[in-house]
C-alpha positions in Angstrom: 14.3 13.3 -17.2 11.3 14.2 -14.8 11.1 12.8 -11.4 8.8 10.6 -12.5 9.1 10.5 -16.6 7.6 7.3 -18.3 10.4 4.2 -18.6 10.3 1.2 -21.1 11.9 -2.0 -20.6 11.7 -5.0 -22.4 8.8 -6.6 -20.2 6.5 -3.3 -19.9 5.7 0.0 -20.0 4.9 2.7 -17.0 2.9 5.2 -17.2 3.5 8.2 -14.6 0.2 9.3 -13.2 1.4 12.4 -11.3 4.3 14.5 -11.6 6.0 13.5 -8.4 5.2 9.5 -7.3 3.0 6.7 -9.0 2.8 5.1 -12.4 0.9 2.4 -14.2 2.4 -0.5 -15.0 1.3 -2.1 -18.5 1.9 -5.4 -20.0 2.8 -7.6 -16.9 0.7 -10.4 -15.9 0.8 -10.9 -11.8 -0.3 -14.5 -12.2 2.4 -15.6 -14.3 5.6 -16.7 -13.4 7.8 -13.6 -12.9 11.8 -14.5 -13.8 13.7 -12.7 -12.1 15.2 -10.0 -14.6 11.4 -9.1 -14.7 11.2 -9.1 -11.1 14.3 -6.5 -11.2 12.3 -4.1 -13.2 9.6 -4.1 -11.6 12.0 -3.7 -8.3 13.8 -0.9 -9.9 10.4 1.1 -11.4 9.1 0.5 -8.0 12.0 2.3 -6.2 11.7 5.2 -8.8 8.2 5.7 -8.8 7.4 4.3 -5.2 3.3 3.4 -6.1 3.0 1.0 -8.6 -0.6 0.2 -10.4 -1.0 -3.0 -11.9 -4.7 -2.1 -13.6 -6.9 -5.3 -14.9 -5.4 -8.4 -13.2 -7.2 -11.8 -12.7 -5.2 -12.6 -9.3 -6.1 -15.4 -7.0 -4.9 -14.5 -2.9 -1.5 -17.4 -3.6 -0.7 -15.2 -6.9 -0.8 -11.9 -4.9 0.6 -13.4 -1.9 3.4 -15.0 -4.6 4.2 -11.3 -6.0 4.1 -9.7 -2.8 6.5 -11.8 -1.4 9.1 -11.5 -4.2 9.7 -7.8 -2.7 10.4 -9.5 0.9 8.8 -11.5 4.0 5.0 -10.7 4.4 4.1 -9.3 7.7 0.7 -10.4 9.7 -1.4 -7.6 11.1 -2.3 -7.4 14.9 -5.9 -7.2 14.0 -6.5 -10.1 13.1 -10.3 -10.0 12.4 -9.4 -8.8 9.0 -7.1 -11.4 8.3 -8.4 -13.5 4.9 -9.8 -17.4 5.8 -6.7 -19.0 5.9 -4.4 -16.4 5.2 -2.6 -14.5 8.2 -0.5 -12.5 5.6 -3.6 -11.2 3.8 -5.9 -8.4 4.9 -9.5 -9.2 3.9 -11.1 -5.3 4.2 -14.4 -4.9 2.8 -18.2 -3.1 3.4 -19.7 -5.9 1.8 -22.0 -8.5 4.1 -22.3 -12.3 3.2 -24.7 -11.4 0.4 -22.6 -9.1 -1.4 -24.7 -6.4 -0.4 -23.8 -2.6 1.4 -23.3 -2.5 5.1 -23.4 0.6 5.0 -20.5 1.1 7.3 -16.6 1.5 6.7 -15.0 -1.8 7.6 -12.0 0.1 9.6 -12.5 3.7 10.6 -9.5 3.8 11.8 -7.6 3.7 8.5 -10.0 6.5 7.8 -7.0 9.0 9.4 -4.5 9.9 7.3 -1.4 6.7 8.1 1.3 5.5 6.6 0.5 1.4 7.1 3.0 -0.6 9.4 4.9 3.0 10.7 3.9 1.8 14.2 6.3 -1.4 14.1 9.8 -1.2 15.3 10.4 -2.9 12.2 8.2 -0.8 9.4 7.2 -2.6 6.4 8.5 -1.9 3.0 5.2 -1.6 1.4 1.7 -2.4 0.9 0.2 -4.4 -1.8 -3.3 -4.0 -2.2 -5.4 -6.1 -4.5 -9.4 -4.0 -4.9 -11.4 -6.6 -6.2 -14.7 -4.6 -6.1 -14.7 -0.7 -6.0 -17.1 2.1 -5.6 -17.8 4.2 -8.6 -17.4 7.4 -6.1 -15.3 7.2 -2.5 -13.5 4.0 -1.3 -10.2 6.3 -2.2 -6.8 5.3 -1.0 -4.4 8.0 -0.9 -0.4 8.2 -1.7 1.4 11.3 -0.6 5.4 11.4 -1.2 6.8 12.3 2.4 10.4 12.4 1.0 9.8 14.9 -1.7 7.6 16.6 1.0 10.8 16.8 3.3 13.4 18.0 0.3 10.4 21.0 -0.3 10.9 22.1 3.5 13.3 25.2 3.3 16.9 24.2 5.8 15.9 25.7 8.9 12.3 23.6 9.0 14.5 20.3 8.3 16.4 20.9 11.0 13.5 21.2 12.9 12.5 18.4 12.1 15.5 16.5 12.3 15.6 17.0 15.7 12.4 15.5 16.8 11.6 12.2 18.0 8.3 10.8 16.8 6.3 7.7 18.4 4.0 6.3 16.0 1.0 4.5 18.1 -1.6 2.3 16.3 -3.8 2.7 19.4 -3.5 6.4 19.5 -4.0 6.9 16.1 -6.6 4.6 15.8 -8.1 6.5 19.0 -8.0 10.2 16.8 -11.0 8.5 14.3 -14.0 6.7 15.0 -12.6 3.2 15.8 -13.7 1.3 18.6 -11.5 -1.8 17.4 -8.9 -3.3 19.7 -5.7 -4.8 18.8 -6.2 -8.4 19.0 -3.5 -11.1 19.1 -2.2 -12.2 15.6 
């Protein structure tokens, strides 16, 4: 079996869409009820492909925020201008203005670095979950990158580089190297 071959269970069907991470998931509904045999799949195709892609769901914010929180507690950002009305646990990012029209701006230059979301907490989360409710038909990409498979490529002497170093991960620095001007606020 590949490292990430196609799976079938008796809820749904994946779909790997590169050789190494990511698959589609087909025939699961996110705003049904998920038992919790389904939930296990999911759980285990989720810790064998590590990106999951649940294409063509009608989700409300409490359905995502339901599903999301069957993989563990949610975590509130620090900014918290992008938190959703009403929602703390929900990230509201989007280019669009109160008419649905362009800003013509990106809504967080700072994620436009390359990050790994939450690696700045003491505490890193165990994932993202991101619902796109409108997309661009060019851009607006969000990029996956394996860093363990990365790691196992490194020959023995560059891992043990590695494995010596100590590495600080600072949302203010980072968000510093791009075009940010946003401060942390209180959450």
């Amino acid at each position: 079996m590949s490292a990430n071959a196609s799976l079938e269970t008796n809820w749904f069907r994946t779909e790997p869409v590169s050789p190494v991470l990511g698959a589609r998931i087909r025939g699961v509904d996110l705003a049904a009820s998920i038992s919790d045999p389904l939930f296990a799949a999911v759980n285990s195709a989720f810790l064998h492909h590590k990106v999951l892609i649940f294409s063509d769901q009608q989700l409300s914010t409490e359905a995502h925020v339901r599903f999301s929180e069957l993989f563990g507690e949610l975590q509130v950002h620090v900014l918290n201008q992008y938190h959703a009305s009403g929602r703390a646990d929900v990230m509201e990012i989007t280019n669009l203005d109160e008419c649905g029209r362009p800003r013509g701006e990106h809504p967080d230059p700072g994620a436009c670095i390359w990050h790994t979301d939450g690696s700045w907490q003491s505490e890193p989360v165990l994932a993202t979950s991101l619902f796109a409710v409108r997309i661009p038909p060019a851009g607006g990409d969000t990029l996956f990158a394996d860093a363990s498979a990365a790691y196992r490529a490194l020959d023995t002497q560059t891992r043990a580089l590695c494995d010596a170093l100590v590495v600080v991960h600072d949302l203010n620095r980072s968000r510093s190297l791009s075009a940010a001007r946003v401060q942390m606020t209180a959450a």
